[in-house]
N, C-alpha and C positions, 0 to 999 in steps of 0.2 A: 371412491376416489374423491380427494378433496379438491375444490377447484374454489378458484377465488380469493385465497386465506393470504395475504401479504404478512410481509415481518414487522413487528412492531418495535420500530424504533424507539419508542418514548420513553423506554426504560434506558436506551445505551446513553453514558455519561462520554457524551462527545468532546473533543479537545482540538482545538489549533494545532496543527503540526506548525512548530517554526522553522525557518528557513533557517541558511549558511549565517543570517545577521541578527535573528533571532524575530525576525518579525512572522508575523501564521504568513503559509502559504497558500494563497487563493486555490480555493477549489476544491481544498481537502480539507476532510475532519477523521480522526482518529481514536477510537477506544483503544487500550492494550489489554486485553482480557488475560493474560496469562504470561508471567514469566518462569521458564524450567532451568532456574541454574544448574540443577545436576546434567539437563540432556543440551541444553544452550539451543532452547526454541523459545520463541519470542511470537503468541497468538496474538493478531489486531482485525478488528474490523474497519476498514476505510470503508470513509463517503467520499464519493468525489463527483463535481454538481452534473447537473444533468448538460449537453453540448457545452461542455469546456474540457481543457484538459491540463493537469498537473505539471510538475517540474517535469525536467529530460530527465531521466536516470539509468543507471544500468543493476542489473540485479548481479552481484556474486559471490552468493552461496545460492544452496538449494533451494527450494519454497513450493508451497501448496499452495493453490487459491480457491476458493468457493464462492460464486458469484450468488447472493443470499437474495436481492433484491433488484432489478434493474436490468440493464446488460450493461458491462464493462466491455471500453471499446480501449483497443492497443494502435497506436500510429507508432508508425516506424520516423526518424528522424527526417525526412523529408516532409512529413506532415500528411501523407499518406495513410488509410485505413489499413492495418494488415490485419485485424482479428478479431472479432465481435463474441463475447461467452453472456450469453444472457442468465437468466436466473436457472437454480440447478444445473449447469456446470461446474464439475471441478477440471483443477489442472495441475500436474508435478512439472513446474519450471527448475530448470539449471541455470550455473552465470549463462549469460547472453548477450544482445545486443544493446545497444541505448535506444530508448522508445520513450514514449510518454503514456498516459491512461487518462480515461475519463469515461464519463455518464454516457448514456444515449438518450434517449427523450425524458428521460427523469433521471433524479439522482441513482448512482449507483450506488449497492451497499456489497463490499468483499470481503472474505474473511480471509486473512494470510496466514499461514504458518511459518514462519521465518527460523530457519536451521542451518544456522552458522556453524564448522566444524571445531570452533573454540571459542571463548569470548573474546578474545581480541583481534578477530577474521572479520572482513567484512561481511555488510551483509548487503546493504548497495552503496551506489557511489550519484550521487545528484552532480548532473553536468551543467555547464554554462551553453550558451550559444555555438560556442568552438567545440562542443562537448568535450570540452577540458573538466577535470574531475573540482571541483570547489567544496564539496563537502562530503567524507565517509563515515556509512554509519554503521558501525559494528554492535556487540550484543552487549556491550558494557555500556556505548553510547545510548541504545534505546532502552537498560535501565535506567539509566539513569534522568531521562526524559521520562520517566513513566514514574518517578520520584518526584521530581519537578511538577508535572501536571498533577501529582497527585495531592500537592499540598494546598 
């Protein structure tokens, strides 16, 4: 049994997610390890820091998650804790609710599978304060972000 063994970050080529105005958005870092134009899955590893939490968003297509490092914690829109996955958990999400994510005592590291049913479907929706929708990003959108960060 291996005990002790963390993931070694120091190889992932981390990246600013930018926002609805193009500025990074606090809190989170992002690799895209894999784009499947034939199957329209889109793999990423988020960071997101340890006690803070990301934009509000709502997830709507399918997704996987793998919590690699840390424990990823889920607040419901009141700012409330609704779910804690620490390292080795996975999870099959559907569209859902608007929530936010973040770290728990250190950064958290998650791997997503993102399976949009086309590329021009969403894949989430970043909300504002009214959680009024301000930015969607679909599978054409996070190519092309993944073109962008790659240059």
């Amino acid at each position: 049994m291996l005990t002790g063994a963390n993931f070694d970050e120091s190889t992932i080529d981390w990246k600013s997610l930018p926002d609805p105005d193009g500025e990074p958005v606090d809190h989170v870092s992002l690799s895209i390890l894999n784009i499947d134009d034939r199957a329209k899955i889109v793999d990423v590893l988020f960071k997101f820091s340890a006690n803070e939490k990301i934009l509000m968003h709502r997830h709507t297509s399918t997704y996987t998650t793998f919590t690699v490092q840390g424990e990823l914690r889920t607040y419901s829109t009141d700012g409330k804790l609704k779910d804690v996955r620490p390292a080795g958990v996975f999870k099959i999400g559907t569209p859902g609710e608007a929530h936010t994510e973040g770290g728990g005592d250190e950064d958290v590291i998650v791997y997503f599978s993102l399976r949009p049913y086309s590329s021009t479907d969403s894949i989430y929706e970043i909300l504002d304060e009214n959680l009024e929708v301000v930015q969607e990003m679909t599978f054409d959108d996070l190519k092309e972000l993944n073109e962008e960060l790659s240059k």
